[in-house]
LOZA-42674 format. One record per residue: residue in three letters; residue number from 0; x, z, y of N, C-alpha, C, O in turn. Coordinates in steps of 0.2 Angstrom, whole numbers, always signed. Layout:
% residues N
VEXDREN   res     n      nx      nz      ny     cax     caz     cay      cx      cz      cy      ox      oz      oy
VEXDREN   ALA   NUM       X       Z       Y       X       Z       Y       X       Z       Y       X       Z       Y
...
% end
This chain:
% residues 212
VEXDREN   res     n      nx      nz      ny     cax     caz     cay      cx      cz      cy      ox      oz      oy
VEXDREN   UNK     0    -218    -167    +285    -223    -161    +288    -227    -165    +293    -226    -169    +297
VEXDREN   UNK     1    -234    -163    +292    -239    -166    +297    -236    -167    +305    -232    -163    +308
VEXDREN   UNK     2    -238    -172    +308    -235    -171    +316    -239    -167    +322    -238    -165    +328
VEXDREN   UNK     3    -247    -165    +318    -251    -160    +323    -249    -152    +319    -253    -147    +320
VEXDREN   UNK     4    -244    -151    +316    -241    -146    +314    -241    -140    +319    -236    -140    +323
VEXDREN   UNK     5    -245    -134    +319    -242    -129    +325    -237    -126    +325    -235    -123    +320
VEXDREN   UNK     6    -233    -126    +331    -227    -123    +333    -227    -114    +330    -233    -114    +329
VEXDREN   UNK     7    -226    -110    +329    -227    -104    +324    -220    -101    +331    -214    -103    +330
VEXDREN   UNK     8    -223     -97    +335    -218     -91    +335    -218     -85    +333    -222     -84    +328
VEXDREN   UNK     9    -214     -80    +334    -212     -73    +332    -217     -69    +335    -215     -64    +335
VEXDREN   UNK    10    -222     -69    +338    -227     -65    +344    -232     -64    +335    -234     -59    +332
VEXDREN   UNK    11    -232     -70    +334    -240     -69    +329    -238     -65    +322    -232     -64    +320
VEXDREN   UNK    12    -245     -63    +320    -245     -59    +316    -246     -63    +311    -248     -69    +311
VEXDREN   UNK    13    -246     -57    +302    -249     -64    +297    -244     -62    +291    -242     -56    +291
VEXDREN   UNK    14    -243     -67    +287    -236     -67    +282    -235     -75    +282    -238     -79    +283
VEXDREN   UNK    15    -230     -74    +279    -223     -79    +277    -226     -81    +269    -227     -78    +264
VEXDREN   UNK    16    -225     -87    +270    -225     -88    +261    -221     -97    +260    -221    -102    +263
VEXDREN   UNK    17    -218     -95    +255    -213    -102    +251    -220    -109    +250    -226    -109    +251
VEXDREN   UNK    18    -217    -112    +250    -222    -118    +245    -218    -120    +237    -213    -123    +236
VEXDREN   UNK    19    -224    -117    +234    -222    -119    +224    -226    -123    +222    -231    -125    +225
VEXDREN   UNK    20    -224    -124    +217    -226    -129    +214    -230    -126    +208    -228    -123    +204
VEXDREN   UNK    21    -237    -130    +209    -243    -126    +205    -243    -116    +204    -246    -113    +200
VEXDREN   UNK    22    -240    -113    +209    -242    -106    +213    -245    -103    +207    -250    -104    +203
VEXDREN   UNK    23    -240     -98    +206    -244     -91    +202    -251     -87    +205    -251     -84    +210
VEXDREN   UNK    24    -256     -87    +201    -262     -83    +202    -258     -77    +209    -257     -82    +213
VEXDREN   UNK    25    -256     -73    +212    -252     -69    +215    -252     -74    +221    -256     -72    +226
VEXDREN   UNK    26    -249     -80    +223    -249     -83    +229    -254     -83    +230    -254     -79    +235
VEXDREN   UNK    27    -259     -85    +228    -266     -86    +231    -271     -80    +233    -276     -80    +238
VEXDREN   UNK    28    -268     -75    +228    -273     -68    +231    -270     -67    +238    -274     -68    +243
VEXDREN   UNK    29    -264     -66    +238    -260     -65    +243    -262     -70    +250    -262     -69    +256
VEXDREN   UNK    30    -263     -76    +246    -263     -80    +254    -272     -80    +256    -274     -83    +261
VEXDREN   UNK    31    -276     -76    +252    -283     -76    +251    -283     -71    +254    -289     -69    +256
VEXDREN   UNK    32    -277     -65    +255    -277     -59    +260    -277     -60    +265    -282     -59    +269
VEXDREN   UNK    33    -273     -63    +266    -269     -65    +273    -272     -73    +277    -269     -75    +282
VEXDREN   UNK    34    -277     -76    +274    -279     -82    +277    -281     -84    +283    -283     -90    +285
VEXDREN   UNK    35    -280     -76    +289    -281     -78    +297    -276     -81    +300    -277     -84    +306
VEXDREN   UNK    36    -267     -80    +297    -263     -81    +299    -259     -81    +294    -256     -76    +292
VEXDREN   UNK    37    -258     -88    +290    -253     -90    +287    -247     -95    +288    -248    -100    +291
VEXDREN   UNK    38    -242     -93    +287    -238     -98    +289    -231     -99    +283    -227     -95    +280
VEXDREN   UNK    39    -229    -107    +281    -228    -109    +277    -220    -110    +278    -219    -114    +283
VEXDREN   UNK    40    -214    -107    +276    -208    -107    +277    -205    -116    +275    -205    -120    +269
VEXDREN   UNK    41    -202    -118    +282    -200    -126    +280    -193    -126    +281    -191    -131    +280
VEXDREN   UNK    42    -189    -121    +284    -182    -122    +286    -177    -117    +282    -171    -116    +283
VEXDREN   UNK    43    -180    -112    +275    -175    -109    +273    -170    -113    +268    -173    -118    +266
VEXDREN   UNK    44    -165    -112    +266    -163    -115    +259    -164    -114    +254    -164    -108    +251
VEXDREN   UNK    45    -165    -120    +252    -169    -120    +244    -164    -115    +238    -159    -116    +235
VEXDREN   UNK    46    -167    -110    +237    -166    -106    +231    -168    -108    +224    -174    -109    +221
VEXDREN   UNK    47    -162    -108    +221    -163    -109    +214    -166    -105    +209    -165     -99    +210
VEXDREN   UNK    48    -170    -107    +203    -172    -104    +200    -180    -100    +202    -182     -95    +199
VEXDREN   UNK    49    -184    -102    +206    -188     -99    +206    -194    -105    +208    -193    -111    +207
VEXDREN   UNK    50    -203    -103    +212    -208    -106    +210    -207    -111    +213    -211    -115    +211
VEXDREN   UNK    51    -203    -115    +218    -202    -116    +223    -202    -126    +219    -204    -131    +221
VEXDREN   UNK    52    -199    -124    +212    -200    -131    +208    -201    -129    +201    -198    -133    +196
VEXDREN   UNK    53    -205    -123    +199    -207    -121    +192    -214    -120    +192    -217    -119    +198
VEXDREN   UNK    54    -216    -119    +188    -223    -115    +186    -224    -113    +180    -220    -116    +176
VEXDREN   UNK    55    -228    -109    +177    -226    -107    +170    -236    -107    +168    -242    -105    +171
VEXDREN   UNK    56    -235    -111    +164    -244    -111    +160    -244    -110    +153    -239    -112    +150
VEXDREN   UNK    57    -247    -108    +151    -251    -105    +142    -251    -112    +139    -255    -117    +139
VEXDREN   UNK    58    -245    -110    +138    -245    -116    +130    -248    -114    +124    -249    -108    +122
VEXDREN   UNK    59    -248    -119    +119    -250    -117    +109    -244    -112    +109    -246    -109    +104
VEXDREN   UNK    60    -240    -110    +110    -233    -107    +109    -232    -100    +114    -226     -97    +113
VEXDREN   UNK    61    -235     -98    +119    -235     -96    +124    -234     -96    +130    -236    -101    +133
VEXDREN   UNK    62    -231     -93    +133    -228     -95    +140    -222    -102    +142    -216    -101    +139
VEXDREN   UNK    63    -223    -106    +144    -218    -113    +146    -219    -114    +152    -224    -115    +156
VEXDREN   UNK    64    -212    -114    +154    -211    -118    +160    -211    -125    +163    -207    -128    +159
VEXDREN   UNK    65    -212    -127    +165    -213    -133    +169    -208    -135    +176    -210    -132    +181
VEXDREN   UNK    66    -202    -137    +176    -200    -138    +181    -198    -145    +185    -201    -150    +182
VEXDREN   UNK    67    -195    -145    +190    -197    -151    +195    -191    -153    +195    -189    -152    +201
VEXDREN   UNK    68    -186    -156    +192    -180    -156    +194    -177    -160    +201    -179    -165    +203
VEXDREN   UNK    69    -172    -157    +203    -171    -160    +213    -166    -165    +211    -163    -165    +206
VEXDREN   UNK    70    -164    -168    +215    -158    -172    +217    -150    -168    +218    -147    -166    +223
VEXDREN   UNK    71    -148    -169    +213    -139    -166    +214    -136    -162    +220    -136    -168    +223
VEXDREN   UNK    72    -135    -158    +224    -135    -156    +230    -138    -154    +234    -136    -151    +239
VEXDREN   UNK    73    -144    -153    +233    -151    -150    +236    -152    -143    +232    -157    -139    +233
VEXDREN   UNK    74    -147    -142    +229    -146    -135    +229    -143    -129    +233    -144    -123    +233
VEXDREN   UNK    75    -140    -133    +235    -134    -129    +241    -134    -129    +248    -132    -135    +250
VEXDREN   UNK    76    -137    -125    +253    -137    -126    +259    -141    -134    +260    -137    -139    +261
VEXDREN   UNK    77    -149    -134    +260    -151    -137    +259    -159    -135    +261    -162    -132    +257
VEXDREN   UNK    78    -161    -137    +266    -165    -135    +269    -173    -137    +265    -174    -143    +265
VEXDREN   UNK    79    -176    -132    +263    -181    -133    +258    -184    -140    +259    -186    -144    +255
VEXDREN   UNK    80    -186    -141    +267    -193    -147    +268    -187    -154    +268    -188    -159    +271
VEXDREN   UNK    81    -180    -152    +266    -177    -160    +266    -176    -160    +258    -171    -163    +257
VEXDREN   UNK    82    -178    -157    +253    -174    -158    +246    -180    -163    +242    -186    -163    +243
VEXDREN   UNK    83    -176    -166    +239    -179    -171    +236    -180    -171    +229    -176    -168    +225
VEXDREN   UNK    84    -185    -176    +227    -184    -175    +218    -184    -179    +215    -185    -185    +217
VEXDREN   UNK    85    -181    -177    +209    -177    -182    +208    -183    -185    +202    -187    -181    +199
VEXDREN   UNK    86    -182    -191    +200    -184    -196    +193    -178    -198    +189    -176    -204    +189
VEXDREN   UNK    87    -174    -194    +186    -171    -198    +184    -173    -198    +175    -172    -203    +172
VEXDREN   UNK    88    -175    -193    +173    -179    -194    +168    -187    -192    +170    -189    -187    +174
VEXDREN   UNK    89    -190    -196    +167    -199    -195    +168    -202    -189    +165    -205    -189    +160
VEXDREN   UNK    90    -200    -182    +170    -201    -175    +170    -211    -175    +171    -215    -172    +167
VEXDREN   UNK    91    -212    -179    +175    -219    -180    +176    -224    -183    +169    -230    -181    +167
VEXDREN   UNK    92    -221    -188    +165    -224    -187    +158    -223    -183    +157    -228    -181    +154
VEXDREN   UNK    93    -218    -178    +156    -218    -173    +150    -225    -167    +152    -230    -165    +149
VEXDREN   UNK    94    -222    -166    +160    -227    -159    +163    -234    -160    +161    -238    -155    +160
VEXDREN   UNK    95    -235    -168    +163    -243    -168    +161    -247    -170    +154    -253    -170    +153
VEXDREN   UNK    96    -241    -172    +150    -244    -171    +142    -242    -163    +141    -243    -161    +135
VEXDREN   UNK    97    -240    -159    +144    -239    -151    +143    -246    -149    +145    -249    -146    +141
VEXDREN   UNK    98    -249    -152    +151    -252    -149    +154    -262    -150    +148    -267    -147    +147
VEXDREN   UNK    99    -258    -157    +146    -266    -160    +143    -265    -157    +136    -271    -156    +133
VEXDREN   UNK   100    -261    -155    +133    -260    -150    +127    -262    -144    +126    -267    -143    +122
VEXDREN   UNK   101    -259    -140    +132    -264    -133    +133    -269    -133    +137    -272    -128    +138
VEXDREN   UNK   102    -271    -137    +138    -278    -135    +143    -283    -142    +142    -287    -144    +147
VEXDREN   UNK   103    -283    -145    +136    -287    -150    +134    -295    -145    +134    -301    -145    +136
VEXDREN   UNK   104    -292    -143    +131    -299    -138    +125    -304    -133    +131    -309    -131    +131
VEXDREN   UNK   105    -296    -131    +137    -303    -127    +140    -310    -131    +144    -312    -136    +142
VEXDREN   UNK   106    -312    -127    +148    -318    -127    +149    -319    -134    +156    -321    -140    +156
VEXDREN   UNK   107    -315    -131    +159    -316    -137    +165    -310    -140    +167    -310    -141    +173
VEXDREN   UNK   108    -304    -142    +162    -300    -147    +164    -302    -155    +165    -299    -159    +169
VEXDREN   UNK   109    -308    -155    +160    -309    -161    +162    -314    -164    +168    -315    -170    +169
VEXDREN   UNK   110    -316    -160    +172    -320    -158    +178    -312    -158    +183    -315    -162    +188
VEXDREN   UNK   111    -307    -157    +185    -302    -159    +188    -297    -164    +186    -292    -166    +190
VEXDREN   UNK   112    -298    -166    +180    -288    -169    +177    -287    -176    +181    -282    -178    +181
VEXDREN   UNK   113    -297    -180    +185    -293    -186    +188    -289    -183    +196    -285    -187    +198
VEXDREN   UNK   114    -290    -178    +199    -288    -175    +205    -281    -174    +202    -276    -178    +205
VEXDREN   UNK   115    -279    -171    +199    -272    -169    +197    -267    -175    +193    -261    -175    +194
VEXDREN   UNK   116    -270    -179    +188    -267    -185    +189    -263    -189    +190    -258    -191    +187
VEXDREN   UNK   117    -266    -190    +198    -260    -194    +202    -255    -191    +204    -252    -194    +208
VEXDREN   UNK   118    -253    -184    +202    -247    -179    +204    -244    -181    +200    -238    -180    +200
VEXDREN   UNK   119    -246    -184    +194    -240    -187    +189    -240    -194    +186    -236    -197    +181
VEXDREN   UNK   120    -244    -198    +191    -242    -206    +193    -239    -208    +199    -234    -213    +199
VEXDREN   UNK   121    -241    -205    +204    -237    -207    +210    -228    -204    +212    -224    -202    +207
VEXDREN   UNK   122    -227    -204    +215    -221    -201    +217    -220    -199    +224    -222    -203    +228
VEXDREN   UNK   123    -216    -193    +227    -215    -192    +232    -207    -192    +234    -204    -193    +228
VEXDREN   UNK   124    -204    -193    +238    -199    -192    +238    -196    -185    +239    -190    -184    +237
VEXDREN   UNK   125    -200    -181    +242    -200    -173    +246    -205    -169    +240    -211    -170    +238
VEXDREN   UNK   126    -199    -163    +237    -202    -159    +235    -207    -153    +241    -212    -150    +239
VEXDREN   UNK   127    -205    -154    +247    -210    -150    +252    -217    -153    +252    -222    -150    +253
VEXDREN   UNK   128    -217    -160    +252    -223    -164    +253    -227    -163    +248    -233    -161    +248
VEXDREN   UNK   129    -223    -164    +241    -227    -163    +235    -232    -157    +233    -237    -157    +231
VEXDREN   UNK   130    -228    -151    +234    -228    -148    +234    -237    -145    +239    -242    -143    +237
VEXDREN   UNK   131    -234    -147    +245    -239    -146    +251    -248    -150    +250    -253    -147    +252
VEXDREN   UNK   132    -246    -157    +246    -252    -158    +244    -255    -156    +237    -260    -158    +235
VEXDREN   UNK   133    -253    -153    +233    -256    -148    +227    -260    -142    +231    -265    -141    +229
VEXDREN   UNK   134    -256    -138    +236    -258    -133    +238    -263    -135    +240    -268    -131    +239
VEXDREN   UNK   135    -264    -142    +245    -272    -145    +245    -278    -145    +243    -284    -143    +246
VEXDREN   UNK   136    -275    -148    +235    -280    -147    +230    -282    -142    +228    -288    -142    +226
VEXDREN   UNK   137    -277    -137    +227    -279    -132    +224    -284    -127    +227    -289    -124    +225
VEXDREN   UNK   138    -282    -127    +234    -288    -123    +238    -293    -128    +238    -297    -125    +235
VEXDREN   UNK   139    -294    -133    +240    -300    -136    +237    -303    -134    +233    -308    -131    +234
VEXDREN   UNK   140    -301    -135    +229    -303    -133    +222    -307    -128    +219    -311    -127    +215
VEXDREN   UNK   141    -302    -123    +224    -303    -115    +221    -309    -111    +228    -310    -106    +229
VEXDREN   UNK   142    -313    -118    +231    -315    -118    +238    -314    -112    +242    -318    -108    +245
VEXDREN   UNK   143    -306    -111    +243    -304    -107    +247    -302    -109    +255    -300    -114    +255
VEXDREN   UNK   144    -303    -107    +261    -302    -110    +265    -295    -107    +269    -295    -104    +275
VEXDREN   UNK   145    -289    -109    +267    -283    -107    +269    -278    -111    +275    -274    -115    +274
VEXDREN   UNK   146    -281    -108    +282    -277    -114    +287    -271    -109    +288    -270    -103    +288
VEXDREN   UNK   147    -266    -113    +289    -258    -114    +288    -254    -118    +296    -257    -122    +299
VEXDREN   UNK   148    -248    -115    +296    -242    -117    +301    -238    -115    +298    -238    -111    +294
VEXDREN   UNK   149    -231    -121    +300    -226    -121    +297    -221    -118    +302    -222    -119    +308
VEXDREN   UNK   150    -216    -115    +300    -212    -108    +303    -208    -115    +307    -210    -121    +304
VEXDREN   UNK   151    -203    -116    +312    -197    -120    +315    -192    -118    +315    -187    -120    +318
VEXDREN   UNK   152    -193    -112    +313    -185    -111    +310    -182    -106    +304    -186    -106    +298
VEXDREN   UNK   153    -177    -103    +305    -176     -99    +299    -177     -92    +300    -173     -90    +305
VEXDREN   UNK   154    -180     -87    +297    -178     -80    +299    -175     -78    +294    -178     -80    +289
VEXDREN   UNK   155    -170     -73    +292    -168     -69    +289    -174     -64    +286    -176     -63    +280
VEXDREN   UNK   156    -178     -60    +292    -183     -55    +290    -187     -55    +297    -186     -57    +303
VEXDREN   UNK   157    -193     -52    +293    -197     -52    +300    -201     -45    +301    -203     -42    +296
VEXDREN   UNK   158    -201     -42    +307    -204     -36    +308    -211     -38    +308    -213     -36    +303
VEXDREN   UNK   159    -215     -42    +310    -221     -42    +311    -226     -47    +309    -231     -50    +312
VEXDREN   UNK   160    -222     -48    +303    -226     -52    +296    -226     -48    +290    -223     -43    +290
VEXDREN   UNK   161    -230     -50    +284    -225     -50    +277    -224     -56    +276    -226     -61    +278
VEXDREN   UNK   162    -218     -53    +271    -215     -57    +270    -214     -62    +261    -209     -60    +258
VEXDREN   UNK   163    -216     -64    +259    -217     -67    +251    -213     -71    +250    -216     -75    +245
VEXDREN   UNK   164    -208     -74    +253    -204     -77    +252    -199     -75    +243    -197     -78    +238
VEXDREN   UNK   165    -198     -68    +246    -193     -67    +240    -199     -62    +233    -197     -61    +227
VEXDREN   UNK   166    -202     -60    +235    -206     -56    +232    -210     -59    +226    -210     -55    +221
VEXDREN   UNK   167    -214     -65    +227    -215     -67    +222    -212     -72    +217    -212     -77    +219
VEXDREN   UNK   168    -210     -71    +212    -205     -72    +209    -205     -73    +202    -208     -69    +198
VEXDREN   UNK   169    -202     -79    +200    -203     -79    +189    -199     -73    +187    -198     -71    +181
VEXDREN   UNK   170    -195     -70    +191    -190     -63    +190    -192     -58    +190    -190     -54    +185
VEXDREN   UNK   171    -196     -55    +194    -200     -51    +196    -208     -50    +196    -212     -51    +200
VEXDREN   UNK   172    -208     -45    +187    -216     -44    +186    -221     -43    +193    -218     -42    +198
VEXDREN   UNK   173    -225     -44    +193    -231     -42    +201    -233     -36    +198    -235     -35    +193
VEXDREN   UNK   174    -233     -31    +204    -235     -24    +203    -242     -25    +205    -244     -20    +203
VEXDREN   UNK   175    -247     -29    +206    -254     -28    +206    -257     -29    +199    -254     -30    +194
VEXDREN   UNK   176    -263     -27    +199    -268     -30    +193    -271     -32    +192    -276     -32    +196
VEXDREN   UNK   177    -271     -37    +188    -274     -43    +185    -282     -42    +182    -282     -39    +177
VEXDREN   UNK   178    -286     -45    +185    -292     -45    +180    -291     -50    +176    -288     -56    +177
VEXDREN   UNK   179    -294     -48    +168    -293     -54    +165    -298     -58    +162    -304     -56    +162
VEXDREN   UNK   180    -297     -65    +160    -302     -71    +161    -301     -74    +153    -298     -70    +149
VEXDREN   UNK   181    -303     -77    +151    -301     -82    +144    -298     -87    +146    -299     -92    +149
VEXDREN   UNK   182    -293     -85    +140    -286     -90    +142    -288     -95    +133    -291     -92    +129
VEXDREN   UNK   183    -285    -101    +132    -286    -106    +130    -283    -102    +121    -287    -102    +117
VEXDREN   UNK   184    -277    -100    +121    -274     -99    +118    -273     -90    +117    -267     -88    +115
VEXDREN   UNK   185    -278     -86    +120    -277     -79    +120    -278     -76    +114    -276     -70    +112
VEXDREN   UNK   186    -280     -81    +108    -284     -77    +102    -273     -79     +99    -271     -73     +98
VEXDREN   UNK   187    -271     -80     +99    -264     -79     +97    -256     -78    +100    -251     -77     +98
VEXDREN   UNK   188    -260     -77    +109    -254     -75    +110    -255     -68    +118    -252     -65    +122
VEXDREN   UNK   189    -263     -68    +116    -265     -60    +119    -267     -66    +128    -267     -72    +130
VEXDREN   UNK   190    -268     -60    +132    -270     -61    +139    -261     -62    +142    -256     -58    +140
VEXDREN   UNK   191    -261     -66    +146    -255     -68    +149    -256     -68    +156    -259     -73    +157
VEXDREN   UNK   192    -255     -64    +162    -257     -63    +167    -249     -67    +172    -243     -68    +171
VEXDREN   UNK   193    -254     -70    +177    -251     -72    +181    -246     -79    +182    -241     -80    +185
VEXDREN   UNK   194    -252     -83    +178    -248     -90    +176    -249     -93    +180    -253     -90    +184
VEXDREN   UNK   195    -248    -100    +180    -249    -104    +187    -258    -103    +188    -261    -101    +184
VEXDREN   UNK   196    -260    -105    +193    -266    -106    +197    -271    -110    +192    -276    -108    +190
VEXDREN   UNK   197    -269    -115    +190    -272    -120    +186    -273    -117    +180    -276    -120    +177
VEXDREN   UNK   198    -272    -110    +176    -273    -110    +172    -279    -105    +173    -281    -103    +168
VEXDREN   UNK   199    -281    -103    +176    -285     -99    +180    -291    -107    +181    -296    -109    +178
VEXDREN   UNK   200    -290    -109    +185    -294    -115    +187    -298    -120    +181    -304    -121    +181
VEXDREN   UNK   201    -293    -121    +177    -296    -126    +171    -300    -120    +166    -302    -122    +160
VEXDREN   UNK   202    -299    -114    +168    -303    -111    +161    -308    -108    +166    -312    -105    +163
VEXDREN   UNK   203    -308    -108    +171    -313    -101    +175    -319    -109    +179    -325    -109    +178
VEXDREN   UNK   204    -316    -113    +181    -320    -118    +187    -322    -114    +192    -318    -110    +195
VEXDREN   UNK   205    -329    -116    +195    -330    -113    +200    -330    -105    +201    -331    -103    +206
VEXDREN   UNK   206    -328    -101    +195    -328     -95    +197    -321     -91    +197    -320     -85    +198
VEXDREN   UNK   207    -317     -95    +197    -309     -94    +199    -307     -89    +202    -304     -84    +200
VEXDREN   UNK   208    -311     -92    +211    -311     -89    +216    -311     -80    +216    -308     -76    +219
VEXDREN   UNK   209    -316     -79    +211    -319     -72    +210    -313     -66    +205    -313     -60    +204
VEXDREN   UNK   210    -309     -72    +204    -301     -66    +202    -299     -65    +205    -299     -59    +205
VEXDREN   UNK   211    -294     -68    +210    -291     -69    +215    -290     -60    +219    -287     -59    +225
% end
């Protein structure tokens, strides 16, 4: 975590949100509501099964997950910004020949693929970190301008935030509405709302922003 990091108390207003990895079209709208006052949860325990190390992109096949796999133990009372990932098979080849499969053909993957790239030559050792710099990129990207603070501790619930911690979820459809865009693969497997950000990004480019 950065060390000019602002301390976040309970006085402020705003919402709560996780850090996932490559973020469902939904986080972003959501954090593009709330961008006077966001703040990024670093002390809860890592919950399994959701964005927090998945994303889901428009494959030839249709919907595919992409997951991060963690270090043995970093499941269990394990504070999200200490879990680590693991290498023990080279999940990062796989993700990003997944990723150059579906999204070779759209429109402006090749206008970002050297920025995204090195998310699958380098290594981190911190799923938080990793995580923290995609969300970087991708507001870049999406020239969104989202300034964030990271919570210092744990809340159970907050009266005077929202809270998207458990709310956006691979379990749980999103009750908003999607406008729809051209997807790579729509001519056989229809409009697929709400996949990772990147599948919005590599077919839409600079006009992304305007879904959201």
């Amino acid at each position: 975590m950065p060390a000019n990091t602002n301390i976040v108390h309970r006085m402020h207003k705003g919402a709560i949100f996780p850090l996932f990895y490559l973020p469902p079209i939904e986080f972003f709208s959501q954090m593009k509501a709330h961008k006077e006052q966001i703040v990024i949860e670093a002390y809860e325990h890592f919950p399994k099964q959701t964005y927090r190390n998945r994303a889901i992109i428009h494959s030839p096949q249709g919907k595919l997950d992409l997951i991060v796999p963690v270090i043995k133990g970093s499941k269990v009372h394990t504070k999200v910004k200490d879990v680590k990932i693991s290498y023990d098979f080279n999940w990062q080849r796989l993700h990003w020949l997944s990723i150059q499969t579906s999204y070779r053909r759209s429109a402006y993957f090749e206008f970002y693929e050297d920025a995204f790239a090195r998310f699958y030559e380098d290594k981190w050792d911190f799923l938080f970190d990793y995580n923290l710099e995609l969300l970087q990129l991708i507001s870049k990207s999406l020239k969104l301008d989202l300034p964030h603070t990271f919570s210092n501790s744990y809340e159970e619930s907050y009266d005077d935030r929202n809270d998207y911690r458990k709310s956006i979820h691979p379990k749980m459809p999103s009750s908003r509405p999607f406008k729809e865009y051209f997807q790579v693969f729509d001519d056989r497997n229809g409009f697929l709302p709400n996949l990772s950000v990147v599948d919005l990004l590599f077919n839409q480019g600079p006009q992304s922003a305007a879904f959201l």
